[in-house]
C-alpha positions in Angstrom: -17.1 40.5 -19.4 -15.1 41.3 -22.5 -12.2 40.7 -20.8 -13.3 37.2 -19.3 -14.3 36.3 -22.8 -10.5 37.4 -24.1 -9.0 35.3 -21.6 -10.9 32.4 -22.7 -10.1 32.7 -26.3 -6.8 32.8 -25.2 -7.1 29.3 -23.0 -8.8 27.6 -26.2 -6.0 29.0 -28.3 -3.6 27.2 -25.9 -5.7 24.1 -26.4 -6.8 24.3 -22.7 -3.4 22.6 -21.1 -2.0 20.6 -23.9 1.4 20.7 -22.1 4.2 23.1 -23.4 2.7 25.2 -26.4 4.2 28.0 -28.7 2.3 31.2 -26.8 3.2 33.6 -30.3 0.6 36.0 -29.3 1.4 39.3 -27.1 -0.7 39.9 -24.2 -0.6 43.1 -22.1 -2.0 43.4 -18.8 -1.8 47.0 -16.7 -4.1 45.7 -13.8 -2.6 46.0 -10.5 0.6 48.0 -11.6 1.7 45.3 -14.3 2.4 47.0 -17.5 4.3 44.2 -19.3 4.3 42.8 -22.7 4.6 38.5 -23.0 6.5 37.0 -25.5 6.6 33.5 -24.5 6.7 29.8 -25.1 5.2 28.2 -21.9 2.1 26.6 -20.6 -1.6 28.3 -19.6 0.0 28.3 -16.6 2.3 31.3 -16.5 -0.8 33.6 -18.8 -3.0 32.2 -15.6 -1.2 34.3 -12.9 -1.3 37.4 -14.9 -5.2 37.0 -16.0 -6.0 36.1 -12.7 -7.6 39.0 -11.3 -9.5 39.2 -14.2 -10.9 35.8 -14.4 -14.2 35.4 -13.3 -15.3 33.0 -10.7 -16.6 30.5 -12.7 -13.8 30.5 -15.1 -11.5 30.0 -12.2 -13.5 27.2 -11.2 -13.2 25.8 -15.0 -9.1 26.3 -14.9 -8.6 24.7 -12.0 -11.1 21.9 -12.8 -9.4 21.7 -16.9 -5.8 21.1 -15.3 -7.0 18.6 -12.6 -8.2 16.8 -16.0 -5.4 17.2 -18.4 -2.4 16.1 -15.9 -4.0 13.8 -13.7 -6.9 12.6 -15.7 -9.7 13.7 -12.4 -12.8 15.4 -13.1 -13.2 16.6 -9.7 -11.5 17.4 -6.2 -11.4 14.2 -3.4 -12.3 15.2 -0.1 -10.9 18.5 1.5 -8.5 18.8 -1.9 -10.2 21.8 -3.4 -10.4 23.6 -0.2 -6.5 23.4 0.1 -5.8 24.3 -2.9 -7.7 27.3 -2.9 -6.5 28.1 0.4 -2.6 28.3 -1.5 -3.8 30.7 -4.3 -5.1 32.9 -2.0 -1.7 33.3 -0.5 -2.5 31.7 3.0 -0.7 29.8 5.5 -2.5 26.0 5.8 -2.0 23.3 7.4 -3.2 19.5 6.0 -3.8 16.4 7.6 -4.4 13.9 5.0 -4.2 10.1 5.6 -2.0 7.9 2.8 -3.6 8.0 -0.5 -5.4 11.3 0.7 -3.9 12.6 -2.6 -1.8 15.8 -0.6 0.7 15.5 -3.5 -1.6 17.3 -5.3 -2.7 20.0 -2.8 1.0 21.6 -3.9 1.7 20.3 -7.6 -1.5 21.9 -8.8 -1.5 25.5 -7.7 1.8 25.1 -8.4 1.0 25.0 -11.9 -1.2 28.4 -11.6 1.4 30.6 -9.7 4.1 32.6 -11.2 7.4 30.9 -10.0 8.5 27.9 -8.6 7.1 26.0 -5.8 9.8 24.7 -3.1 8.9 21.7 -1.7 10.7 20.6 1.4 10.8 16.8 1.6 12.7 14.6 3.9 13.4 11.5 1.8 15.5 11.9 -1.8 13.8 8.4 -2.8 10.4 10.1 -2.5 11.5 13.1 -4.1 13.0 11.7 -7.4 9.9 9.5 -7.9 7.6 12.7 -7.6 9.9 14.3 -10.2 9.7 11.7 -12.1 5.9 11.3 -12.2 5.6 15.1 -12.4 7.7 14.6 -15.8 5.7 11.8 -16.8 2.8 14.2 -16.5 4.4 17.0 -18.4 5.0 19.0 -15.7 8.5 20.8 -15.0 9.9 19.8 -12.0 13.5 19.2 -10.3 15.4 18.1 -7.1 18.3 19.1 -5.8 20.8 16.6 -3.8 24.2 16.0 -2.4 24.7 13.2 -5.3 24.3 15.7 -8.5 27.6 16.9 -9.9 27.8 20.8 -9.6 27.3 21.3 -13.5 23.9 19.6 -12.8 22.7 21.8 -9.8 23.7 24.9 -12.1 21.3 23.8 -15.2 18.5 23.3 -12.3 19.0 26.6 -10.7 19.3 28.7 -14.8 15.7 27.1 -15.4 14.2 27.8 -11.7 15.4 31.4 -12.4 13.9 31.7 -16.2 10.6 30.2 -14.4 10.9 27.0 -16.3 10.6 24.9 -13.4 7.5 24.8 -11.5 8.7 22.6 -8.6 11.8 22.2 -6.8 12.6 19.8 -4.5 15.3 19.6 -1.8 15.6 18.7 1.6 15.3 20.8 4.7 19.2 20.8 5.8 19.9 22.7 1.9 18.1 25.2 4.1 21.6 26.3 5.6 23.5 25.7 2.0 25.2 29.2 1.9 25.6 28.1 -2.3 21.6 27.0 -2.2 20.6 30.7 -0.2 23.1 32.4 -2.8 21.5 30.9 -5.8 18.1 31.1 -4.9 18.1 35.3 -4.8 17.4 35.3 -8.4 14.2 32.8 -8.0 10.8 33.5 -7.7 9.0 31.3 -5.3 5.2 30.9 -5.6 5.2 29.0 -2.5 6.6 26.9 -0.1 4.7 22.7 0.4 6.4 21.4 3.9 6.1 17.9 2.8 5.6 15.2 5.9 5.9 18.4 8.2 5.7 15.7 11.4 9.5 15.6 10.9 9.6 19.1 12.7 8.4 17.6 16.0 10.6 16.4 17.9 7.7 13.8 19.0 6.6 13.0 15.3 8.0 10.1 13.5 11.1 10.3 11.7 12.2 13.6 13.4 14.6 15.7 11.4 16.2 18.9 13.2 16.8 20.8 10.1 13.0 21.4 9.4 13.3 23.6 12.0 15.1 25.9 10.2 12.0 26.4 7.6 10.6 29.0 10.2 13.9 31.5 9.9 14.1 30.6 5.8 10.6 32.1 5.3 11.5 35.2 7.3 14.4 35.8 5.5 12.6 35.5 2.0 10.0 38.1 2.6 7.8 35.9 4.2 6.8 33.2 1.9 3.1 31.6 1.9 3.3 27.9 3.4 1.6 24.7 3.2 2.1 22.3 5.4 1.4 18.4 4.9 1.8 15.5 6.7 -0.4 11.9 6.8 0.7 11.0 10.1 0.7 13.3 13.2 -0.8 12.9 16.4 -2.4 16.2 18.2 0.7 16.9 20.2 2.7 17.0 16.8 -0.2 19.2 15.0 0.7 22.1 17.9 4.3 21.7 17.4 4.2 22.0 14.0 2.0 25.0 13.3 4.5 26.7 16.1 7.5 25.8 14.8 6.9 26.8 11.0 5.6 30.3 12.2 2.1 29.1 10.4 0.0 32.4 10.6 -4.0 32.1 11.0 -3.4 29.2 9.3 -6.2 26.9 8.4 -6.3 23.3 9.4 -7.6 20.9 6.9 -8.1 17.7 8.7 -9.7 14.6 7.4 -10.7 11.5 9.4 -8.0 8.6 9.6 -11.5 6.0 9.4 -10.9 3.8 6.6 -14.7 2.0 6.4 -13.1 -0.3 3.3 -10.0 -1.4 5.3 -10.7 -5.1 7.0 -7.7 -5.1 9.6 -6.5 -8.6 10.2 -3.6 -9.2 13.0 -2.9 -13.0 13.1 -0.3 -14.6 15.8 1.3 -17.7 13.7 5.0 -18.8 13.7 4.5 -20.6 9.7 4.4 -17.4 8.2 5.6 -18.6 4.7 2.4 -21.1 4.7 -0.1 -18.6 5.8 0.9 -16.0 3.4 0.8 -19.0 0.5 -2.7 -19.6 1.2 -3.6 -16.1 1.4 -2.6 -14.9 -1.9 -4.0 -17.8 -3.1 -7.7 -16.8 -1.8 -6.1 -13.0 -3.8 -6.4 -12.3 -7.4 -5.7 -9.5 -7.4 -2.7 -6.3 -7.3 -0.8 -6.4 -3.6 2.2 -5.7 -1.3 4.1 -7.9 1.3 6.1 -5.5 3.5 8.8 -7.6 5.2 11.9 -5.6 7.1 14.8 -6.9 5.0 15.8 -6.7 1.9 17.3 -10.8 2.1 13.6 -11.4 2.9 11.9 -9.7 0.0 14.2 -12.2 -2.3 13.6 -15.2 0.2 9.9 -14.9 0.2 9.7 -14.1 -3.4 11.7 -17.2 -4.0 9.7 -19.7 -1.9 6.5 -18.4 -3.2 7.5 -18.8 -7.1 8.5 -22.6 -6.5 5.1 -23.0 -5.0 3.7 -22.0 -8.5 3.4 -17.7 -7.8 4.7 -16.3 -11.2 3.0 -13.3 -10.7 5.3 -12.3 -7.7 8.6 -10.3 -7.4 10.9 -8.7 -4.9 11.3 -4.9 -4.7 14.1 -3.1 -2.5 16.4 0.0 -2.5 19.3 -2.2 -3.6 18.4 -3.1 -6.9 20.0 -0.8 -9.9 17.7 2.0 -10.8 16.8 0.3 -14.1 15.1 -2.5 -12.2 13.2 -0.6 -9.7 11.8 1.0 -12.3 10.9 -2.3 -14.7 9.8 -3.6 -11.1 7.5 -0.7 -10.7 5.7 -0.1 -13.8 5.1 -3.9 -14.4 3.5 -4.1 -11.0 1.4 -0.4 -11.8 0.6 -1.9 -15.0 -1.1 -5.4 -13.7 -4.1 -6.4 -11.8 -3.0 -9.3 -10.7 0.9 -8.7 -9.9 2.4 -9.3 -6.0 5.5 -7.4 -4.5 7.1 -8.4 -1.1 9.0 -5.2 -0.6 10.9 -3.8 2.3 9.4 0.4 3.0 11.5 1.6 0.5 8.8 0.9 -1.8 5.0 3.2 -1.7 6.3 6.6 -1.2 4.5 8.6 -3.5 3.2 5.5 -5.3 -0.6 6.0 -6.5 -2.5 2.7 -7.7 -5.9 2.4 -6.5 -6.8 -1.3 -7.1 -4.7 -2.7 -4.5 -6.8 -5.1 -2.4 -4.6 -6.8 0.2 -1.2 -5.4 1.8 0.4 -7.9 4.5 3.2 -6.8 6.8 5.3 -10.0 7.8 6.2 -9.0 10.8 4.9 -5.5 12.6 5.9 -2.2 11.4 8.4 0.1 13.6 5.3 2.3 14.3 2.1 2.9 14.5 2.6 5.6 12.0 4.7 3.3 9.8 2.1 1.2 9.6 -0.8 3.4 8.9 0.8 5.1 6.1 2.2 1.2 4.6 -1.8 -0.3 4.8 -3.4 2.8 3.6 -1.7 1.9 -0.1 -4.9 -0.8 -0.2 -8.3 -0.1 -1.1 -7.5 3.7 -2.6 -10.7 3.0 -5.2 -13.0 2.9 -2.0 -13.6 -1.1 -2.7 -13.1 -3.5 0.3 -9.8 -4.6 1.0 -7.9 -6.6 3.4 -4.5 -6.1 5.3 -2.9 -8.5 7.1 -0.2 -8.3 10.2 1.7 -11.7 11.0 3.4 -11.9 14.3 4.6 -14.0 17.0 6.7 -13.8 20.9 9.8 -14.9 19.8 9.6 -12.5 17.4 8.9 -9.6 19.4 11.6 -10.3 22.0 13.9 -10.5 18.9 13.0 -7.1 17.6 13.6 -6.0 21.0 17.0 -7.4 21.4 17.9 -6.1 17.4 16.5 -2.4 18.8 18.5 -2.1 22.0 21.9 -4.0 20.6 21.9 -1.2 17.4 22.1 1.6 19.7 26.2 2.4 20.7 27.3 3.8 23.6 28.6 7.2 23.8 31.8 6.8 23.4 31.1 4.0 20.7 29.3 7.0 18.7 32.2 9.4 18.8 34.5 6.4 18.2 32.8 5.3 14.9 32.6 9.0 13.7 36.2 9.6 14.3 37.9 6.5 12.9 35.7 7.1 9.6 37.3 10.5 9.1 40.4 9.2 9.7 40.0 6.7 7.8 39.9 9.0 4.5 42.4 11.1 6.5 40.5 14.2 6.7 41.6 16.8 9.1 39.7 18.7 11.4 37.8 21.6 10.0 38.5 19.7 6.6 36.0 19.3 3.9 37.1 16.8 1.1 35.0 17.0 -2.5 35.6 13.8 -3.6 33.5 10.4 -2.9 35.4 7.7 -1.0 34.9 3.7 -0.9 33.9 2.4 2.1 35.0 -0.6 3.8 32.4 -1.1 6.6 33.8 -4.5 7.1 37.4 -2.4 7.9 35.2 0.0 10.3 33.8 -2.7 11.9 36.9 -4.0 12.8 38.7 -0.8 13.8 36.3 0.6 16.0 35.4 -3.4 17.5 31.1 -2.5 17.4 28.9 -4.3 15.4 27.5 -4.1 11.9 23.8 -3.0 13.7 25.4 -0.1 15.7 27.5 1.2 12.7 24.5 0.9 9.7 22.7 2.8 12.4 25.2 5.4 13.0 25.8 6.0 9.1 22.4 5.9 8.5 22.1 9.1 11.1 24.8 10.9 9.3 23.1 10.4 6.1 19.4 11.3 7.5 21.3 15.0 8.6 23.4 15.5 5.5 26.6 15.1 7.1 27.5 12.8 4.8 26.1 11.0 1.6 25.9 7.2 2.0 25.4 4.9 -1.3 25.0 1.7 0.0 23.0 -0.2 -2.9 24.2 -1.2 -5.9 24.6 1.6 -8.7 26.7 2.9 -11.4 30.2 3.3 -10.8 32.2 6.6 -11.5 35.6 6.7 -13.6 37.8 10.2 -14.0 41.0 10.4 -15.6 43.2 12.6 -13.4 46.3 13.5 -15.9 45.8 15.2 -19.3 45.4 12.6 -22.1 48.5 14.1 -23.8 50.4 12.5 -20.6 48.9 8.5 -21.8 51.6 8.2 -24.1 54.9 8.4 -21.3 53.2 5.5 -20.0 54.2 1.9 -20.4 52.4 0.4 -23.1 50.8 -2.1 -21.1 48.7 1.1 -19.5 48.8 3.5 -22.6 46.8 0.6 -24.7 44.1 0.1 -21.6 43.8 4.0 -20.9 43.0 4.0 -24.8 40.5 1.5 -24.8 38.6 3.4 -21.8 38.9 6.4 -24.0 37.4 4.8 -27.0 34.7 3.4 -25.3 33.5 5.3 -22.3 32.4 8.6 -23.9 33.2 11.8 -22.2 36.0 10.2 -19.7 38.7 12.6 -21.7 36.7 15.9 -20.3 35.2 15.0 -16.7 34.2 12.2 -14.6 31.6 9.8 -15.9 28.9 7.1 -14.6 29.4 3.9 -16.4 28.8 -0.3 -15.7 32.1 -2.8 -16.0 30.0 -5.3 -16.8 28.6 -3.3 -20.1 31.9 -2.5 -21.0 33.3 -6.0 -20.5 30.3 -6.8 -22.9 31.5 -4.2 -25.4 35.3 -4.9 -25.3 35.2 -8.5 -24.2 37.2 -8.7 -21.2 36.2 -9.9 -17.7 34.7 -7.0 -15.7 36.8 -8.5 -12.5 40.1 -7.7 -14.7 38.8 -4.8 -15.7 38.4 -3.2 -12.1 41.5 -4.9 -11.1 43.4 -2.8 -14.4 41.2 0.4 -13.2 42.6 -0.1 -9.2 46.0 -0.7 -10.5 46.1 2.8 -12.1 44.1 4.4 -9.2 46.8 3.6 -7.0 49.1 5.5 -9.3 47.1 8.5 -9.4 46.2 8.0 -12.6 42.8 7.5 -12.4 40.1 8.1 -9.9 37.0 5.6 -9.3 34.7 4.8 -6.9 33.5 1.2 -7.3 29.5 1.1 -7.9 28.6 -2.7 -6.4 30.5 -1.5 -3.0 29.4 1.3 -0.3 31.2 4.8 -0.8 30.7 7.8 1.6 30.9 11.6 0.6 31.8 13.7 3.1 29.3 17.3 3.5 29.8 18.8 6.3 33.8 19.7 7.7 35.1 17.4 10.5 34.0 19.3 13.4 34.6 16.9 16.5 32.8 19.3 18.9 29.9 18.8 17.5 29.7 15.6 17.3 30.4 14.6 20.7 28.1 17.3 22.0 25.2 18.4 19.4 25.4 15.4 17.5 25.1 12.8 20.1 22.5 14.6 22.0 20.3 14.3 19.0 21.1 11.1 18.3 20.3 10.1 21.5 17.1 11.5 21.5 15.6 9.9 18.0 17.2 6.3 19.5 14.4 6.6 22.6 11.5 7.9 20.6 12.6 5.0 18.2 12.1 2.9 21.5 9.0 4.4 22.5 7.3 4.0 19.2 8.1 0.2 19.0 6.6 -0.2 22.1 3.0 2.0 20.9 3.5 -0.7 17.9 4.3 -4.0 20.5 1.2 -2.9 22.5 -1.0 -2.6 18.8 0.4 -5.9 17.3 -0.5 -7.6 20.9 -4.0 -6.5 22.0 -6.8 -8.5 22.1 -9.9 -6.3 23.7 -10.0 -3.1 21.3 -11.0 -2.7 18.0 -7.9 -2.4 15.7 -9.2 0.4 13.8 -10.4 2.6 16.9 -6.9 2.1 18.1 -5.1 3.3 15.2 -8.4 6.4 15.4 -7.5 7.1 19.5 -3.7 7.1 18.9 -4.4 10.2 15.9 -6.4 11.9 18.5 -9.8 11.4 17.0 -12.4 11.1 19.9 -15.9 9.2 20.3 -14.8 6.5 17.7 -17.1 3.6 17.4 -15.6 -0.1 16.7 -15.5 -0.9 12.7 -16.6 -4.1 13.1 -14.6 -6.0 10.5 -11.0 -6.3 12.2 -10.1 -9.4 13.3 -10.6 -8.3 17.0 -14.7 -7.4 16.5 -15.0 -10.5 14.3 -13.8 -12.1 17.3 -16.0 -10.3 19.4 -18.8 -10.8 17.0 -18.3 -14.6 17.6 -18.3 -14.4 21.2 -21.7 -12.4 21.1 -23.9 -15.0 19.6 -22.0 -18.2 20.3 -20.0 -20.5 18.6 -20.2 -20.3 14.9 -16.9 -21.8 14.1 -18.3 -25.0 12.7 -21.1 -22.6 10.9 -18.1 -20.9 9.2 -16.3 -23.8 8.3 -18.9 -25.9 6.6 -19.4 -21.7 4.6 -15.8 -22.2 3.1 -16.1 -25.5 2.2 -19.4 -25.3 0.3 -17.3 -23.0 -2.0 -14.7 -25.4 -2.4 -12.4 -28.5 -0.7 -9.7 -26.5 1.1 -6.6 -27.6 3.4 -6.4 -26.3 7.1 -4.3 -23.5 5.8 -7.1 -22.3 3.6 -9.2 -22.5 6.4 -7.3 -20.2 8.8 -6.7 -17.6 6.1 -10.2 -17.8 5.4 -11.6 -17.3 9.2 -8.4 -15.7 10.5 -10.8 -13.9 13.3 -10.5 -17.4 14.5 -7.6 -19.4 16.4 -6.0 -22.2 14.2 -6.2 -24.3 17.9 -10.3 -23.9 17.6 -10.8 -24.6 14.1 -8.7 -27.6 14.5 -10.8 -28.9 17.4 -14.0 -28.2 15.6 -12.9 -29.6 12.1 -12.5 -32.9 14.7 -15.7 -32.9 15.9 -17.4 -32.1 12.2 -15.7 -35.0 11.2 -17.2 -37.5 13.8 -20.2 -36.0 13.2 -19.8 -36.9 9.0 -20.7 -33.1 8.1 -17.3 -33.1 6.5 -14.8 -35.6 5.4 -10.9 -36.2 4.0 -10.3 -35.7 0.2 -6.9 -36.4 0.6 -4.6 -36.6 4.1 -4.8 -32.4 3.9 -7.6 -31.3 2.2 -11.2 -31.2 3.8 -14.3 -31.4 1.8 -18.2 -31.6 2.6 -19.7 -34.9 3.3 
């Protein structure tokens, strides 16, 4: 008891998780062999792990319950939260199956926090895993990723403060796995334990199937067998099998909560004026929201119709905008309750706001899994919330055209691959370490396939870190490759520009460096179009080496191995271009149906048995009708005793219905003066 009550002088001495504190005092703990005396400036976290055995149960419960509060503001555990985290700190394998918004991030980052060491968390996407860094920051927490885009002098700093135990949470992907610099560096680390973020990517069934997590199995046996927790949000029961199998998850316990969302209204409507519908919807929403659309030209469309029609409280979101904006973008719409983004996917991951009350997709989702995760971002607070689908034939057959004329041949896949080494002229069994800038308008051309067939093939390479695509708009890099004693042999013209550069781009005299032409034709008032042109005149000379930020450059990470790629390579390919197939034709079937409950669909396709119809998607409100008879005129004469609205308000309003009935009965309500014109659109009551 004495001890207990020591420990807990010491947590109010650390001001129960105020974030990074001096520790002064010296602690020594001889319990289970540890004889050790701590001298340290760090967090409650790191006394935690050595106290633990000591700790009674109810102070444990009161640590774990003190740093929900202080980093994430909760004064209690959602759902089946507490149970996984316990499940980590005991050292056990676990398996989680938590639908978007579930909070799983949390499962990890939090017994992260009261483990020695570092937690490695495997993640597929490197947009999800710098904003989780970037939260975790936010929060005070240490955490770090590590990516084919950081210089080597940044992986080193990461790797010195996972080793002193600074870092709590590393993040890479699974392909680092195989790094032979990553398994070299990591000997020195302590891992706590190992979070399998989206762990569906192991199946070779799941969406979004990535090969490399199947290399997570061997890691752990190689590093003496490190605890893991696996998460995912979206896995069928096939998947589940595959992926407690193929991450060598022992006795592990399954934590599974239901995919029912009760406070989800599921609203699939078939209209080809999609801009109109969605212009009366938001204006029936006050409120926070998302439009998902599929490209990134019609996020700036949309957003652009929708602010002449008077929308100020709506902007466009996509991974082609500068980091600066994303993240202006972000927090503005995080901050408000009444702000409107039509995004493409790129934006949600990771994303936790709970007021959203609508989501509409524009057109349907590649998959049923896709689309589950995307409307699960509404109604987080529990409060009723609407999500809309808009959809129509021509669209379909469109999408099915798009999908089958994006998938090359073959021989067009080896083709692609070959001309873009040679391109760079890199040799076979070469490895270059420079970034290139690539002309996909030039590959196009030289390999005579389409722009869909060769974003998808590049897009593959990226997604298996054979190389590293930057396709979006981003800083540019500058190096000076001769010694600045060399500047003055040259002629003047290109001494007095390489001087500028040096007066005004700091760092450029000792390494490469990230910088914007247009601030620096701001600072040093020239064009930034003469200034590239000056910079590619002394490329070409060897003078300098830059990479153009505004175009698409390609870094090479894996030798030119040609074998592979027709064999290996390919075979894989193939494989994720027919489950792509299949999945858009789960998705066709959803988007189409008119007989089953939207909500029991999405239930069945996760394997949950003897669901029951929600009642409130647009199918059992359609139903409903059907039941006990025609209440289309009822409902009408409803929305327009709240107000005068146009036909368009109308639909939005009773989307369960077809726009074809409610025009017919907004006829016969008008011969039958219950309702009348206001105007030669808008409806009123008589």
């Amino acid at each position: 008891m004495k001890k207990t009550l020591n420990i807990l002088n010491v947590i109010q001495r650390l001001n129960v998780l105020s974030g990074k504190i001096e520790l002064t005092e010296e602690f020594t703990s001889k319990q289970n062999n540890f004889s050790k005396i701590y001298s340290l400036k760090a967090t409650i976290t790191v006394a935690f792990f050595y106290f633990y055995p000591m700790i009674s149960g109810e102070t444990y419960q009161q640590l774990k319950l003190d740093t929900l509060k202080h980093f994430w503001g909760f004064h209690q555990f959602r759902d089946l939260q507490e149970g996984i985290v316990d499940m980590v700190l005991s050292g056990q394998d676990a398996l989680a199956l938590l639908p978007t918004g579930g909070g799983k991030s949390l499962c990890y980052q939090l017994p992260a926090l009261l483990q020695e060491g570092t937690c490695l968390v495997i993640s597929p996407l490197l947009a999800l895993m710098k904003d989780q860094v970037q939260q975790l920051r936010q929060r005070g927490i240490e955490a770090a990723y590590l990516s084919s885009e950081l210089e080597d002098a940044e992986a080193e700093i990461i790797y010195s403060q996972c080793k002193e135990g600074l870092t709590k949470l590393l993040y890479i992907s699974p392909e680092r796995l195989n790094n032979s610099l990553f398994l070299q560096q990591i000997g020195e680390i302590t891992f706590s334990f190992i979070a399998v973020d989206e762990a569906h990517c192991i199946s070779e069934w799941g969406q979004d199937f990535r090969p490399s997590y199947q290399n997570i199995k061997s890691f752990r046996e190689q590093f003496r067998d490190i605890p893991c927790l696996a998460l995912t949000a979206t896995a069928t029961p096939k998947v589940l099998v595959e992926i407690q199998e193929k991450l060598g998850l022992k006795n592990a316990k399954i934590f599974r909560k239901s995919f029912k969302r009760d406070n989800l209204n599921i609203i699939i409507n078939k209209t080809s004026d999609k801009y109109s519908y969605i212009e009366n919807l938001i204006a029936q929403h006050y409120h926070t929201g998302i439009i998902y659309t599929r490209t990134r030209k019609e996020t700036e469309e949309l957003t652009q119709y929708l602010r002449h029609r008077g929308f100020n409280n709506v902007d466009f979101f996509h991974a082609g905008l500068s980091a600066k904006e994303k993240n202006r973008k972000q927090k503005q719409w995080l901050d408000s309750d009444q702000h409107i983004l039509v995004s493409t996917n790129a934006f949600g991951m990771g994303i936790d706001k709970d007021n959203v009350r609508f989501v509409v997709h524009l057109s349907p989702s590649a998959s049923v899994e896709n689309y589950y995760q995307e409307i699960g971002r509404a109604g987080r607070d529990g409060e009723q919330s609407y999500v809309y689908m808009l959809w129509n034939e021509q669209e379909l057959t469109n999408f099915d055209k798009i999908l089958s004329h994006q998938i090359p041949t073959k021989k067009e896949f080896t083709k692609m691959i070959s001309l873009l080494y040679s391109m760079f002229q890199v040799a076979e069994g070469e490895l270059p370490e420079q970034s290139f800038q690539l002309r996909i308008d030039l590959l196009k051309k030289l390999s005579q396939c389409s722009g869909a067939k060769i974003k998808n093939v590049l897009n593959y390479l990226h997604n298996q870190e054979l190389i590293f695509l930057n396709d979006y708009k981003s800083l540019s890099t500058l190096e000076l490759k001769i010694h600045p004693g060399e500047i003055e042999q040259l002629p003047s013209k290109d001494a007095y520009f390489l001087e500028l550069l040096l007066r005004n781009l700091a760092g450029l005299s000792s390494g490469k460096i990230h910088f914007s032409e247009v601030n620096l034709g701001h600072k040093i008032h020239i064009d930034p179009l003469i200034i590239k042109e000056r910079i590619r005149e002394l490329k070409s000379r060897g003078v300098l080496e830059y990479i153009d930020g505004s175009l698409a450059s390609v870094r090479f990470l894996a030798s030119r191995n040609s074998l592979w790629i027709e064999n290996k390579y390919w075979q894989l390919f193939e494989h994720i271009q027919r489950n792509k197939i299949q999945k858009w034709e789960e998705m066709k079937f959803f988007t189409t149906d008119v007989h089953y409950c939207k909500m029991k669909l999405i239930l069945s396709y996760f394997g949950e048995k003897n669901v029951k119809n929600c009642g409130q998607c647009s199918v059992c409100k359609q139903q409903e009708v059907q039941v006990f008879g025609n209440m289309i005129s009822h409902n009408i004469l409803k929305v327009l005793q709240e107000k005068p609205s146009t036909i368009e308000e109308i639909v939005v309003q009773l989307s369960f219905h077809k726009r074809e009935e409610i025009l017919e009965h907004l006829i016969d309500l008008l011969d039958a003066e219950k309702i009348k014109m206001q105007d030669f659109r808008t409806y009123m009551l008589a």
